[in-house]
N, C-alpha and C positions, 0 to 999 in steps of 0.2 A: 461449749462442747468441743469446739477446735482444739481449745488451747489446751482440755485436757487430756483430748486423743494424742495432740503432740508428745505432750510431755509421756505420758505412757510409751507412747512408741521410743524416745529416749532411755527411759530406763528400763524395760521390760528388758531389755538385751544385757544390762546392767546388773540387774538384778539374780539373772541365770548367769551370768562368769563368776557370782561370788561363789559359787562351788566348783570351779573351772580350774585347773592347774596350767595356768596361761604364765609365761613370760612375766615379769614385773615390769618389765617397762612396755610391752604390748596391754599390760592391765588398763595403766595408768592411761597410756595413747587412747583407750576407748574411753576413759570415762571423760576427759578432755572434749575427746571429739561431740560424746552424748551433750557435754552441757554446750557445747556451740550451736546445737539444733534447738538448744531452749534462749537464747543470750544471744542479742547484736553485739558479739564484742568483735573485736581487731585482735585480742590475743590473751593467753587463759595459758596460766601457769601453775603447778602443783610442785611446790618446796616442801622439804622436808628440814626442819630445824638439829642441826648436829653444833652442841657447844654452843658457841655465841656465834652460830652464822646459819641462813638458811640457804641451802644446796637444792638447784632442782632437780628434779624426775623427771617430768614430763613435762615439754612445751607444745603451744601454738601457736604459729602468728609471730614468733618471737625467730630472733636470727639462732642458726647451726652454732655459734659460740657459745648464746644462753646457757646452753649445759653444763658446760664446763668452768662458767663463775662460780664463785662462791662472795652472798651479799652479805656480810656482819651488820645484825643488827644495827649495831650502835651508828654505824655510817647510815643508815637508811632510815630518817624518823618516819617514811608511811610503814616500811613493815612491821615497828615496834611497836604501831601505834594499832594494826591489826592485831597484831601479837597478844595486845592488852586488853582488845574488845570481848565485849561477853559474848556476840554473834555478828553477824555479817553486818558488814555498814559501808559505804561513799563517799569518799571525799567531795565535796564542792569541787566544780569546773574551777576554782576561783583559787583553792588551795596552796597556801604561799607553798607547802613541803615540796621538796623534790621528788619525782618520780622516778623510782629504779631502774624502769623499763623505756626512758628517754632514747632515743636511739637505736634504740634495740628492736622495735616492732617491723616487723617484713612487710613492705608495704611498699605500693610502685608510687604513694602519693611522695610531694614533694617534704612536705613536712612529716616530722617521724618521730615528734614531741605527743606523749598521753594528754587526753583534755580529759577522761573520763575515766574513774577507778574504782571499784569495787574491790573488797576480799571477806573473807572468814578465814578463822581460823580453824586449824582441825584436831580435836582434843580426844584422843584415845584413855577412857578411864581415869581419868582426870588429870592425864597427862597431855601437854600442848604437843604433839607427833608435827607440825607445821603451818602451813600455809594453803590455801587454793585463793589466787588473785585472777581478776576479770580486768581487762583495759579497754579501753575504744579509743581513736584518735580525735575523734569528734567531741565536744562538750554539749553536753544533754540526753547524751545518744541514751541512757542507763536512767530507770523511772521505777518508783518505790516497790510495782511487782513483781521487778526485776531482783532485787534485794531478796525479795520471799521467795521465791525461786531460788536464790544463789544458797540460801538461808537452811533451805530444806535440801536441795542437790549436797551441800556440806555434808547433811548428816548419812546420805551414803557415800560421799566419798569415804569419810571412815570407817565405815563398811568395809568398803573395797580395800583400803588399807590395811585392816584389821586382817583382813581374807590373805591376801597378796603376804604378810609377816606369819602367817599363824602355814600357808601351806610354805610360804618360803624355809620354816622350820620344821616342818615335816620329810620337805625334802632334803634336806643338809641333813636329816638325821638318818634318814634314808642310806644316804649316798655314806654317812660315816658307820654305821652300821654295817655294808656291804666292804667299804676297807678294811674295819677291820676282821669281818669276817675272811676277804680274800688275804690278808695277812696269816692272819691264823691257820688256811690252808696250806699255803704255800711254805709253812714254816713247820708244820706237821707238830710235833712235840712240842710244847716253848722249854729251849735252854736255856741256863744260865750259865752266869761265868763261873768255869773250873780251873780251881788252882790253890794251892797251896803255900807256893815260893813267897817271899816277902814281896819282889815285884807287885804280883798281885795281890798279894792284902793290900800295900797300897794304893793301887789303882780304884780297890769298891772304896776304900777310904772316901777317896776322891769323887766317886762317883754320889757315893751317900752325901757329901757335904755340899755338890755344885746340883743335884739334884731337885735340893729344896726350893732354890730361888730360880730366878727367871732368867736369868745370863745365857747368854749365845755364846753354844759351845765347839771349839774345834778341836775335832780327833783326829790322831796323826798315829799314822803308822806304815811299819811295811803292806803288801799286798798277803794276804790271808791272815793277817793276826784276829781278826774279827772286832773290826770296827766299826759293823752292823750291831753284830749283840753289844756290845758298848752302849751305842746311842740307844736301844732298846730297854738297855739297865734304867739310865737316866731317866729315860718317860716314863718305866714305869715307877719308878721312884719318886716321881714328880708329882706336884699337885694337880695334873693336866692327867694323871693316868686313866682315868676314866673316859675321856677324849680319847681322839683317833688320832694314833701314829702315821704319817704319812710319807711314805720312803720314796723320793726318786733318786734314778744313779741319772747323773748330771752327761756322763761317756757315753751313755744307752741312746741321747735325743739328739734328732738329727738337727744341726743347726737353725734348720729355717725352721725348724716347730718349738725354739727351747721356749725362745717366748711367751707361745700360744699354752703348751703345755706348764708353766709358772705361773701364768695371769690368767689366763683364760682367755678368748675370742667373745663376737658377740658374731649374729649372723652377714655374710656379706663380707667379713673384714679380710676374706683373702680365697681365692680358686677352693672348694672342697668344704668352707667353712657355712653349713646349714643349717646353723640355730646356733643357739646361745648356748657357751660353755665353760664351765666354772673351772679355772685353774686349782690346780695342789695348794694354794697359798689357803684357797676359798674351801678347798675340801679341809684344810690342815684346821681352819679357824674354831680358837677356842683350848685346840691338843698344840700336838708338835708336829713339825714338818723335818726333816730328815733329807740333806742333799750330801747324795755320799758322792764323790771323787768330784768335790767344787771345783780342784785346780782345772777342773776341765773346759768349765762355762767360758764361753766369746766376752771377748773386752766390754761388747755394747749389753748384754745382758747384765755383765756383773757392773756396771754403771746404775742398771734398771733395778738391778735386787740390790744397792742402795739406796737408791729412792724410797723403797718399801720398809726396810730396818729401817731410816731413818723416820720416816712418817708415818710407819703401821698403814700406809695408804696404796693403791695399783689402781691402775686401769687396765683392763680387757685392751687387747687386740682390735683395733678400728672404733674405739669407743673413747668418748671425752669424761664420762664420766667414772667418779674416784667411787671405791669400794674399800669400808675401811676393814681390819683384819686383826685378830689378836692369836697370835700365833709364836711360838717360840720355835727359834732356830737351832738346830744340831746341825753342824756340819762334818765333814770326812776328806781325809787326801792320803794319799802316798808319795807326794810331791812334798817337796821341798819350798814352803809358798813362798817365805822368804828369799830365796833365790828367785823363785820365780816374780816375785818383785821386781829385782834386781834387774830381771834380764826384759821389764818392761812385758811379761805377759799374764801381770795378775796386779790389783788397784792395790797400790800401797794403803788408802782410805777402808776399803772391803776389806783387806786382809786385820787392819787392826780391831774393824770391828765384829768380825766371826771371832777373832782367837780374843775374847775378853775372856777365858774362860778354857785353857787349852788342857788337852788331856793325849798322853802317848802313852799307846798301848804298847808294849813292849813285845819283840820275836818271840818267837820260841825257844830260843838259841841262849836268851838268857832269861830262862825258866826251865832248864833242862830236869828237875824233877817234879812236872808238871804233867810230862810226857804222857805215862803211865798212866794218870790219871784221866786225863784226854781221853785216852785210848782206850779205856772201859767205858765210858759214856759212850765213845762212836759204834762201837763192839758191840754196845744192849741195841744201841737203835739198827745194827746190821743183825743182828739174833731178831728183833723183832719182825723186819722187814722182811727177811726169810724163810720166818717160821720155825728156827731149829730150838732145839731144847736148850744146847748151850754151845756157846765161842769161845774161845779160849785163846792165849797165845801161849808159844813154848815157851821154854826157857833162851832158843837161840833167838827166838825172833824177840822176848824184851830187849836183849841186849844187844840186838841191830838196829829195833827203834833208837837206844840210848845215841849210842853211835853214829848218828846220823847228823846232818850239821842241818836240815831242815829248811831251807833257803826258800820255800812255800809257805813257812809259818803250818800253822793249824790247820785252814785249809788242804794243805797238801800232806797233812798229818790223819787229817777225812778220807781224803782221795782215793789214798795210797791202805788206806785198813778195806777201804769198800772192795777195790780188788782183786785184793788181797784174799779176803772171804769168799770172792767169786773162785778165784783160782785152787784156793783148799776145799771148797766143798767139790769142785771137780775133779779134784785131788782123789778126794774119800767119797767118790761116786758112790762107791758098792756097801756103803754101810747101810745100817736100819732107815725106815722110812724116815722122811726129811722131820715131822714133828717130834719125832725120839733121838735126831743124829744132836751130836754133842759132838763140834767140829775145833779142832786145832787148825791153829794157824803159825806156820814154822818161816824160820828166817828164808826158804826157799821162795816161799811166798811174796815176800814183800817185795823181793826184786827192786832193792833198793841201789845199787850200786851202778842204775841207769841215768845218766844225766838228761834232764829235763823228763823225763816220764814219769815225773811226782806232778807235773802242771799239764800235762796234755801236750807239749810241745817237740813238733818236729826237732830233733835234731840235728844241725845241719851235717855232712857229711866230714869227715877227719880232713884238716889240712893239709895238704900234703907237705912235706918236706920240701922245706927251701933250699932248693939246690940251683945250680946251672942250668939242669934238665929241662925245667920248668922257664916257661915265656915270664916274664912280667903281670902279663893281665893274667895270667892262671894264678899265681904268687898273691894278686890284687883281689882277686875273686876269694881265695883261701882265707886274706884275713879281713874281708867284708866276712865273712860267713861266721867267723871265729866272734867278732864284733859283736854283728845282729845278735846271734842265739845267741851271748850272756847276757846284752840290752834285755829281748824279747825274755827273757826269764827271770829277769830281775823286775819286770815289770807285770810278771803273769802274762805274756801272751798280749799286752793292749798296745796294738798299734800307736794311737795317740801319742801314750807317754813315752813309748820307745821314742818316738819323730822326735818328741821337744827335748828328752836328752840329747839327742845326736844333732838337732840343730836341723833336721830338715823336713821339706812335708812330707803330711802324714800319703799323700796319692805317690809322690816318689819315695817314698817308702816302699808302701806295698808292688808298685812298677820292678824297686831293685829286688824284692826277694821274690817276685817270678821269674827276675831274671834269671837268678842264684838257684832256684828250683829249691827255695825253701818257703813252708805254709807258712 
């Protein structure tokens, strides 16, 4: 009657986490610990078979590296030979095989050689899903109704296994689900690529043909040509469109988190870090992952997101063990990566293997009858946004947009109609209620002839004349200013890549243009 209040007390707690949205490797920690309250053993181990090698989960009794082996079959005749058992079975104390866990058990005795083995295998629908092995250091320590125990504990640990994959896939779908819904908001309409010019026929060309297969692709372009919607064309033209798109700007993440936020943390791995958490690689898996302005990533990351291209494999933040990934990579720059090769702050190894597959969005500048085009798509979604009946532009204002050398690309080709609209409907306040105004937007409007107010950016104030009049450092000050703002505009406004053109950091950077009293 002990023996079977024991065992009850063991898995009732067991049996209520298979409907539990717990942690996988907190699952496994409990079921571990349950069977240690049934079993004299020294140390109890749960692998999981990937390929020809079994990878653990969850240990006990066994050293902090366990984790992080990986045992191949073939090297280990005990676990091949569990492998091949129809149910749980013992080696003899006497056992010429070698034991895997030789060494490896935790334990203050002097010797740390297995005398004692048990395992089962664990077989999800007639598929072998791995291993749960039993050791003790002692020989005899393990007796035949210890077997029927290990025998029948087996058939929930696939349970629990079963449980632990089946909500693990619930919540990845959860989680891809919610991306792509917060995609979809954020993106209000879905666009596509507008244009006409031969450039662009080229370009879908391109995108139709690299789209099918699985190649990691790199997109280059100025800042605003839209080398978002690009890599958006791609997924969806992919055999992965059905999967979740997952976009990070690489410039957006602060150093110390690019890490955490690509791999994921588990809990403990650093100040803040309270549970376990699934990196973009782990949300991307299955679809596409999307790192737009790469050139930005730290030396020691873009080492790390080779590890991964090369193995399909990562680790979490403070954690030993591998998480494998099927993920296709889009990438994006407006860097020069090659140079930046060159100049030692981008992996010559990484850059050849993003660009298997390179795609250059071209300006605007050479797509000039494209413009127009553009500019009625941006136009419907400013008539939508504000409710008016119609938008128009004049005759003066096409042929200012034409005129225009557009140095913003597309983006500032958005920016500058938005407004634009703002400023003509305040224009023609006093017409018919806003749902019947049918508003013109004239070349007044666009206020194009302003340098840098197509990107948001301050303009720093007019050099002065170099004359005698002027000191040296006012003359010095002048053409730092002249400098920065073409830098800062040729680059959108981003700190960053302004610093790594000009060769210096990005903190005295932003120190010299408070000094200069420019944003």
């Amino acid at each position: 009657m002990t023996r079977h209040r024991q065992l009850l007390d063991a898995l009732f707690p067991l049996v209520a986490d298979l409907t539990r949205a717990l942690p996988e490797q907190e699952r496994y920690a409990r079921l571990l610990q349950a069977l240690q309250q049934l079993l004299p053993a020294d140390a109890i181990a749960l692998l999981r078979l990937e390929g020809d090698a079994l990878v653990p989960q969850a240990t006990l009794g066994l050293s902090a590296d366990t984790l992080g082996r990986r045992f191949v079959v073939e090297a280990h005749p005990r676990l091949r030979v569990l492998l091949a058992a129809p149910g749980a079975m013992r080696f003899p104390p006497d056992s010429p095989l070698p034991d895997p866990y030789d060494g490896l058990v935790d334990h203050p005795a002097p010797h740390l050689d297995v005398h004692d083995c048990m395992g089962c295998a664990l077989r999800l629908e007639r598929t072998t899903w791995g291993l749960l092995t039993v050791d003790a250091l002692d020989a005899g320590r393990f007796a035949a109704e210890h077997l029927e125990v290990l025998e029948a504990f087996a058939q929930l640990a696939a349970a629990t296994v079963t449980a632990a994959a089946r909500i693990e896939a619930l919540t990845r779908s959860v989680q891809q689900e919610r991306t792509r819904a917060d995609a979809l908001l954020a993106s209000g309409v879905p666009r596509t690529l507008l244009g006409q010019s031969g450039v662009m026929q080229a370009l879908r060309e391109e995108i139709a043909l690299v789209a099918a297969s699985d190649l990691t692709v790199l997109i280059t372009g100025e800042t605003g040509v839209g080398k978002e919607l690009v890599a958006q064309s791609v997924h969806a033209a992919s055999p992965r469109a059905a999967r979740p798109l997952v976009t990070v700007n690489c410039a957006a993440l602060p150093e110390t988190l690019v890490e955490s936020e690509l791999f994921g943390h588990v809990r403990g791995a650093f100040s803040g870090a309270v549970g376990d958490r699934r990196g973009k690689f782990e949300m991307a898996d299955g679809g596409t992952l999307f790192l737009d302005e790469i050139g930005e990533l730290p030396l020691g990351i873009q080492a790390k997101l080779l590890r991964v291209l090369q193995g399909g494999q990562l680790q979490r933040v403070g954690s030993d063990r591998e998480h494998r990934v099927d993920v296709r990579l889009l990438t994006a720059t407006n860097r020069d990566l090659p140079a930046e090769v060159r100049a030692g702050r981008f992996r010559a190894d990484l850059y050849h293997r993003l660009s298997v597959y390179p795609l250059r969005v071209p300006p605007l500048r050479e797509r000039d009858q494209d413009i127009l085009l553009l500019a009625g798509g941006f136009l419907e979604e400013n008539r939508r946004r504000m409710g008016l009946r119609g938008l128009r532009l004049t005759a003066g204002a096409r042929a200012a947009l034409g005129r225009h050398a557009w140095p913003g690309n597309v983006r500032e080709l958005e920016h500058q109609l938005s407004r634009a609209t703002l400023k003509a409907m305040q224009r023609q306040a006093t017409a018919t209620a806003a749902g019947q105004r049918i508003v013109s937007i004239g070349d007044e409007d666009l206020d194009l002839a302003t340098p840098g107010a197509d990107l948001g950016i301050a303009t720093a104030t007019p050099a002065p004349e170099v004359t005698t009049a002027i000191t040296l450092r006012e003359a010095t000050d002048a053409f730092q200013r002249q400098l920065l703002d073409r830098t800062l505009r040729r680059h959108g406004g981003k700190l960053a890549a302004a610093a790594a053109e000009l060769g210096v950091d990005r903190a005295n950077l932003a120190r010299l243009l408070r000094r200069l009293g420019m944003r």
